[in-house]
C-alpha positions in Angstrom: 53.9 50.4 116.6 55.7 50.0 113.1 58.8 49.7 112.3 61.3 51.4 110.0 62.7 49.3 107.8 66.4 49.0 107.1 67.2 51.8 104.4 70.3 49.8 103.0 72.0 46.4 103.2 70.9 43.0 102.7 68.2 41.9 105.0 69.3 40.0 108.4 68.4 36.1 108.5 65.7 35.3 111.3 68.7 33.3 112.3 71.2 35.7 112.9 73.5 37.7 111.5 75.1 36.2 108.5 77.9 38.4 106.3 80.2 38.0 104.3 83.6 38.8 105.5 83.3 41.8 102.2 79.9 42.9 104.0 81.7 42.9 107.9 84.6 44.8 106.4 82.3 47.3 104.6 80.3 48.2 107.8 83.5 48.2 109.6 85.1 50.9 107.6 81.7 53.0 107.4 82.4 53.4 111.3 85.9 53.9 111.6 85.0 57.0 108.9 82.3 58.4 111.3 84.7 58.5 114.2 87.3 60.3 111.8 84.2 62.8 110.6 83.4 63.1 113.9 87.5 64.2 114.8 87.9 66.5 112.3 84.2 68.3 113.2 86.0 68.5 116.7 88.8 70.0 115.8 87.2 72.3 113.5 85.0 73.3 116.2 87.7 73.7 118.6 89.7 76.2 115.9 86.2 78.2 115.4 86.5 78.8 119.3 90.3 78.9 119.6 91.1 83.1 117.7 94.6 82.1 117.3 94.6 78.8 116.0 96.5 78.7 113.0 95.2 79.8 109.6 95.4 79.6 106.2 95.7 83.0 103.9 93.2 82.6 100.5 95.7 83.1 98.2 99.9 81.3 97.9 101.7 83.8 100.6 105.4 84.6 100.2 105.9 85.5 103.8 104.9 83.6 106.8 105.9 86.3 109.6 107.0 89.4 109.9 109.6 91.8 111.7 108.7 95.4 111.8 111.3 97.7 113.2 110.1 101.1 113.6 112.4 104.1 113.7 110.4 106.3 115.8 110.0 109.6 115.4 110.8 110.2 111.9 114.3 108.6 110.4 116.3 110.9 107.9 115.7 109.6 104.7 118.4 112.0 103.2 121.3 110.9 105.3 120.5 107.1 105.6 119.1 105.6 102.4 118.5 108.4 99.7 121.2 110.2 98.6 121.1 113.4 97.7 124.5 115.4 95.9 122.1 118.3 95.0 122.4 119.5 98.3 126.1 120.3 98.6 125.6 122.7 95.5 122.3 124.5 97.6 124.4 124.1 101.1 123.2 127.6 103.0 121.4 128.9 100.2 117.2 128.4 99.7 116.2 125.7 97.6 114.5 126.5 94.3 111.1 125.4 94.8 107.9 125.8 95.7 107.0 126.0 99.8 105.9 122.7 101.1 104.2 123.1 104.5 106.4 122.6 107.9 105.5 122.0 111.3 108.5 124.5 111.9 110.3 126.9 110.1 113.7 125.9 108.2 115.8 127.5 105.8 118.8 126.8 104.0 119.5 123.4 102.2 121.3 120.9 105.2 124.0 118.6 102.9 124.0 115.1 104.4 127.3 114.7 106.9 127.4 111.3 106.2 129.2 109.8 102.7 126.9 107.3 100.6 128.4 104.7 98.6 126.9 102.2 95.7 126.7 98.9 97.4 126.8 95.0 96.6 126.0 93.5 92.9 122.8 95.8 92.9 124.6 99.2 93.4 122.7 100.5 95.7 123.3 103.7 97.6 123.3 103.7 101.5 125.0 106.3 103.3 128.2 105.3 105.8 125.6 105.8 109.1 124.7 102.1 108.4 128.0 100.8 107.4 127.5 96.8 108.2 123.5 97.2 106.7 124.8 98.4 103.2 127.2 95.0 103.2 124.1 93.4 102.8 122.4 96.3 100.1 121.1 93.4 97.5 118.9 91.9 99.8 117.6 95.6 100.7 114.3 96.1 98.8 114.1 100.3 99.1 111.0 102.3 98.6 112.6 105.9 98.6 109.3 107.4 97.3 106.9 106.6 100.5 104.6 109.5 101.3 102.1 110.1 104.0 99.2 112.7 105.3 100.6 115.2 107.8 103.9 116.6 109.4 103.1 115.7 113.3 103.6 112.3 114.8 100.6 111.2 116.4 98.3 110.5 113.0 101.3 109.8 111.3 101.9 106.8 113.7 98.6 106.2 113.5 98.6 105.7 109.4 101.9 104.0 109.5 100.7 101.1 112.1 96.9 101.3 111.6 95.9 103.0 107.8 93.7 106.2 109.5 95.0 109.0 110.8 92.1 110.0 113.0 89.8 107.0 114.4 90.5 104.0 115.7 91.1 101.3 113.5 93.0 98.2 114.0 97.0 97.8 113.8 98.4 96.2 111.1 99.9 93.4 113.3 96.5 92.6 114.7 95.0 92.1 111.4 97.7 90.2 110.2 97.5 87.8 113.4 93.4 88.0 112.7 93.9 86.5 109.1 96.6 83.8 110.1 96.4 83.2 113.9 99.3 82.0 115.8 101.8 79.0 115.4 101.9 78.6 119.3 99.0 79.1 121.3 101.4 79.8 124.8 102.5 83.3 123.4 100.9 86.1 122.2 100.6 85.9 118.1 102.1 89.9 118.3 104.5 91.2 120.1 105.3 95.1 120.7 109.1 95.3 122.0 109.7 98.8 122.9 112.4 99.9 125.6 111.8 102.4 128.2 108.0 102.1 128.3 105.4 103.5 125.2 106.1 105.1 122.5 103.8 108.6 121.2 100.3 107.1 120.8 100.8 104.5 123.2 99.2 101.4 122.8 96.8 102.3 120.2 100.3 101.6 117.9 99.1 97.8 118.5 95.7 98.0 119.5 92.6 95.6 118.1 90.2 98.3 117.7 87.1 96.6 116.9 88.9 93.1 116.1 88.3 91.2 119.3 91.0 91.5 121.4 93.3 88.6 121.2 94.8 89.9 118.1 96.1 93.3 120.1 99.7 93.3 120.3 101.4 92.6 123.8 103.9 95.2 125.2 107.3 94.3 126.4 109.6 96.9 128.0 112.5 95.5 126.3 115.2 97.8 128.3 115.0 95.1 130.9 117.1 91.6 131.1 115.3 90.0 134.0 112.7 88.1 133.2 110.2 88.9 136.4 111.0 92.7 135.1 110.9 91.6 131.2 107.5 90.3 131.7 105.5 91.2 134.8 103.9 88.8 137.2 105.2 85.5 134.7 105.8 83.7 138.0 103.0 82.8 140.6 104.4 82.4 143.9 101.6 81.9 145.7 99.7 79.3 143.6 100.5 75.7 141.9 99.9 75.8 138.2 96.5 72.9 139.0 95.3 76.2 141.5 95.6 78.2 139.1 94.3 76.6 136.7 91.0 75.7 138.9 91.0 79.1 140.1 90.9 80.7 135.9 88.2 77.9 135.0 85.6 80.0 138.1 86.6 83.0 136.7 86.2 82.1 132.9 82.8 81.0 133.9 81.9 83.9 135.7 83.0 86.4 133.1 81.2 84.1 130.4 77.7 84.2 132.3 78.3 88.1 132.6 79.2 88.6 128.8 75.9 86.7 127.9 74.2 89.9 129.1 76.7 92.1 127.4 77.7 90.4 123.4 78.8 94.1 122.1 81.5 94.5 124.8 84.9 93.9 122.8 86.9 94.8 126.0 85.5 92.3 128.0 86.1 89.7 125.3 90.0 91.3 125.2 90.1 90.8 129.6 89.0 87.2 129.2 91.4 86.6 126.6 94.3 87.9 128.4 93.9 86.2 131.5 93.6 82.8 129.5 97.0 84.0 127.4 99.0 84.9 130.3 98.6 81.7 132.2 99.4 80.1 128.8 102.6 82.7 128.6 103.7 80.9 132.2 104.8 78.1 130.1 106.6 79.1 127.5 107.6 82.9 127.5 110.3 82.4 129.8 112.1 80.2 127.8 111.1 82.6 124.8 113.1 85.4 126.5 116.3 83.7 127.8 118.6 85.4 125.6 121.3 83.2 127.9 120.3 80.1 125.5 122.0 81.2 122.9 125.3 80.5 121.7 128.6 83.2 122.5 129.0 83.3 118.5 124.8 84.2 117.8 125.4 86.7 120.7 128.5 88.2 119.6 127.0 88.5 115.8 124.1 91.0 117.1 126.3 92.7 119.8 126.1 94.4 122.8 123.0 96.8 123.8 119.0 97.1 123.8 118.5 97.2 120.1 120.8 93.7 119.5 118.8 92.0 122.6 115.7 93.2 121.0 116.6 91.6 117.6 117.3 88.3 118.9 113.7 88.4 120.9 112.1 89.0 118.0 113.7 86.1 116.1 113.2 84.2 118.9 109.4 84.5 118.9 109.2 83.9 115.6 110.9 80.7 115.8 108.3 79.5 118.3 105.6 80.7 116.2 104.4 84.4 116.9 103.3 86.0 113.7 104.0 89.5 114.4 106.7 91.3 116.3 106.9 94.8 116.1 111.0 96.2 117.3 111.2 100.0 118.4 113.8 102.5 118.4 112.6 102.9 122.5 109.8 105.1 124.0 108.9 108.5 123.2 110.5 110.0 119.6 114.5 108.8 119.5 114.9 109.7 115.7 113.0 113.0 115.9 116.6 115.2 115.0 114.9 118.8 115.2 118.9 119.4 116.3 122.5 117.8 116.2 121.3 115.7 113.1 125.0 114.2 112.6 125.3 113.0 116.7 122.4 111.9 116.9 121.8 110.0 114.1 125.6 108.5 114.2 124.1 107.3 118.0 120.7 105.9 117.0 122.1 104.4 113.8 125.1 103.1 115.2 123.1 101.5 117.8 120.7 99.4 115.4 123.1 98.6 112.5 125.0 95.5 113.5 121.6 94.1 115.1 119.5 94.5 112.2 122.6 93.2 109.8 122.7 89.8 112.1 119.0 89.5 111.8 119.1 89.1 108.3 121.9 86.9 108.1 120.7 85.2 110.7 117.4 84.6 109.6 119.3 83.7 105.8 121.1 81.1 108.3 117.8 79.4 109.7 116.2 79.2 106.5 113.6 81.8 107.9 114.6 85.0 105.5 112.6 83.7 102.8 108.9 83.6 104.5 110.1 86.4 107.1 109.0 89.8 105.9 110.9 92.5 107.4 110.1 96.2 107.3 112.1 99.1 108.7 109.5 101.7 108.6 109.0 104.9 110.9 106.5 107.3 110.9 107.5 110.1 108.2 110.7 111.6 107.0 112.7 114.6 107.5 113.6 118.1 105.9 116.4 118.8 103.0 116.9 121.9 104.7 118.4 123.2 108.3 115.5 123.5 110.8 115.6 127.0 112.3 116.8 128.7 114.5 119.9 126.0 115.4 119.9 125.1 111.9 121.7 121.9 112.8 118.7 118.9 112.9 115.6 118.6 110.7 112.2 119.2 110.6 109.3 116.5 110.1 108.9 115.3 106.7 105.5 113.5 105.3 106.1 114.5 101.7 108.5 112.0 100.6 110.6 109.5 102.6 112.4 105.8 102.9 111.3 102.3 104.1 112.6 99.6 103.1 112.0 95.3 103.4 114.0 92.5 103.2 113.1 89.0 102.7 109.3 87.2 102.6 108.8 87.3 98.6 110.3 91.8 98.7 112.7 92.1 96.0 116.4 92.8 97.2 118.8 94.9 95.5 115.8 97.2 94.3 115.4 101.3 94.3 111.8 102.2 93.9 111.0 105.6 93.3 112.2 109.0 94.3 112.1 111.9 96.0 112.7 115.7 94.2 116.7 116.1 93.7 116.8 117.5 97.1 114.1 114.8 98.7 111.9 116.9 99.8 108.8 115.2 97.9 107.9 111.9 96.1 107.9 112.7 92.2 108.6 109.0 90.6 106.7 105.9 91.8 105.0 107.7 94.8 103.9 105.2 97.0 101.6 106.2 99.9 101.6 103.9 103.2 97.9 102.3 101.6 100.3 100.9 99.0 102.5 99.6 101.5 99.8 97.6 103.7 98.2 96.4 100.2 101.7 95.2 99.2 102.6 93.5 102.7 99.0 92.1 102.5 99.7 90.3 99.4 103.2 89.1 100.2 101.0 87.3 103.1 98.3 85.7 100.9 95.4 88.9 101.0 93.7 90.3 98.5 93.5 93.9 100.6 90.1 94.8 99.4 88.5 91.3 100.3 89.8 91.1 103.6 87.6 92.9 105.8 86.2 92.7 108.8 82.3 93.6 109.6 81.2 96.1 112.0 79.2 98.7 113.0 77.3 97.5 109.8 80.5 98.8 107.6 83.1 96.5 106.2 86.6 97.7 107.1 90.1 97.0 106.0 93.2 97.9 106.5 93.8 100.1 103.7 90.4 101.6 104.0 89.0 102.2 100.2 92.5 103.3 99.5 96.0 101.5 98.2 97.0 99.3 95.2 99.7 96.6 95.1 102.9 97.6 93.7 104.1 94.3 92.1 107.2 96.1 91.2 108.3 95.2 94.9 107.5 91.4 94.7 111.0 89.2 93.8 
């Protein structure tokens, strides 16, 4: 048998080892760097294997996480946040312009009840139906030129959350969470509040689609204040967290050795995953929820009801590291006004506006506002003129409408675009909702067209082959 000789390092006396204390220190350190290589391989491995570890964007991000409150059904554009005088001088008399196509027949031009003012340094108009929201107008990036596919909800909800209004394609929520992970691996990394049960569409407004499925969102029926209600099945009574534990280890392994046999099956990837998060959620989503932590002034600065209690959840979780929370008006279609357009958005308005006013300051507060994107987005818009035959609500509008965002690198005190002098259709700066996701994606670090994810032999974004970024929205 030969032997290998010694590739490096002085030769060894037949008498023993003899170094110098340079040469002992020398060796020494070359080990103490291969247990460090062989702690960082760990831990790389361990975030390969772990989907919401924590993750760099590719590019400097503005935003961090982000707050999307979702007005559903279809928010008035022309009696919240785009004024429009030119509809006093039509009031019950047709509108001089060409037919746009309806879901439902209206008629005459519907003047605004409500009375818009210029606001802050920036001048910005908001109308009187969000009266402590306009006291904050300059930090109020407005895009009143937003336009989108069709007049009926479900695709529209679908293009708003997910960028297609016919197949299934992942939320924008999960592919934000997909790109960056979570900050806390004991809560979901997005978060669907939503009182009363689902909205229209259901969960597909947060699904995964093909992404595997710990970056779907996780539905919270918000209208409750009991945490065994809140969040279903939190508590174990009938086995100690080691049981547990012992008992989710057998079936991990069981559902791993039956995935072996099935790679393709994303749902069963999604099950596993969700057992594993909600014993994780046992620990930490209870304090997450206990609105009863906070102090009397925090809680009197949101106010009383379901929208303020949902606001202070969602900054809540993204204190303790979720990356997405999605806040809704409540199930089914609250700001769908086909009728009573001045009751009921007085009601749904009245019931959001202090809320989302104390999220911003308090966020400004924390020092969060700055790398917190929020976006107050719903599906589409609604009509300049009088749906028929009540003539006193408004029919669905995709043609040209109003979001807005507020902090994470959006620039306050901004109007972008507009609507026709009635607002009936985006004429300068249109911005369709690809835009929007391209924009959000590079306030968060992503170059929208690069960040893809492969399958069914396609590369698929968000914004499909669609959207630009509208830098005019960056601060």
């Amino acid at each position: 048998m030969t032997t290998t000789p010694e590739r490096s390092g002085p030769p060894r006396p037949s008498g023993g080892v003899s170094w110098t204390r340079r040469e002992l220190l020398t060796r020494c350190t070359l080990g103490v760097g291969a247990f460090a290589l062989e702690d960082l391989m760990g831990r790389a491995l361990a975030d390969e294997s772990a989907p919401l570890a924590p993750r760099r964007p590719p590019f400097p991000a503005r935003a961090k996480r982000m707050i999307h409150i979702f007005p559903n059904g279809g928010a008035s554009h022309v009696d919240t946040f785009d004024p429009k005088p030119a509809l006093r001088t039509y009031a019950g008399k047709p509108l001089p312009m060409g037919n746009l196509r309806t879901e439902r027949k209206t008629g005459a031009a519907y003047p605004s009840p409500f009375t818009f003012a210029r606001c802050g340094q920036s001048g910005l108009e908001i109308s009187d139906a969000f009266p402590k929201v306009r006291q904050l107008a300059d930090d109020l990036c407005v895009i009143r030129s937003l336009h989108t596919e069709v007049p009926n909800h479900e695709p529209s909800l679908l293009m708003m959350n997910c960028g297609d209004i016919r197949f299934s394609r992942p939320s924008m929520g999960a592919w934000l969470t997909y790109g960056l992970g979570s900050e806390n691996q004991n809560l979901p990394g997005f978060v669907a509040l939503c009182p009363g049960g689902y909205p229209i569409q259901e969960s597909q407004n947060w699904q995964s689609a093909f992404l595997p499925g710990a970056y779907q969102g996780t539905f919270i029926d918000s209208q409750h204040t009991e945490l065994p209600r809140l969040i279903e099945h939190i508590r174990n009574e009938g086995a100690s967290t080691t049981e547990q534990r012992e008992q989710l280890d057998l079936l991990m392994e069981l559902n791993r050795t039956h995935q072996q046999k099935r790679p393709e099956e994303a749902a069963l990837e999604a099950r596993i995953q969700s057992f594993e998060l909600a014993f994780r959620m046992q620990m930490e989503a209870a304090d997450a929820f206990d609105l009863s932590k906070e102090p009397k002034s925090v809680l009197d600065l949101y106010g009383p009801g379901t929208q303020a209690r949902q606001m202070l959840m969602a900054r809540r979780l993204l204190e303790r590291g979720v990356r997405f929370v999605q806040v809704w008006a409540g199930a089914g279609q609250p700001w769908d006004n086909h009728d009573k357009i001045q009751e009921n958005v007085t009601k749904l308005a009245g019931s959001s506006d202090q809320p989302i006013a104390a999220l911003i300051r308090d966020l400004r507060q924390r020092g969060m506002l700055e790398d917190t994107l929020i976006l107050w987005a719903g599906e589409f818009g609604r009509t300049p003129t009088a749906e028929l035959p009540a003539a006193t609500g408004r029919d669905h509008n995709p043609y040209g409408f109003t979001v807005w965002m507020a902090g994470g690198g959006a620039k306050g005190g901004l109007a972008y675009g507009a609507t026709d002098e009635f607002g009936f259709k985006a004429e300068e700066n249109p911005v369709h909702v690809h835009d929007l996701h391209a924009t959000i994606l590079h306030l968060f670090g992503f170059d929208h067209e690069k960040f893809t994810y492969r399958y069914a032999g396609r590369d698929f974004r968000l914004t499909d082959v669609h959207g630009k970024v509208i830098r005019d929205l960056l601060a």
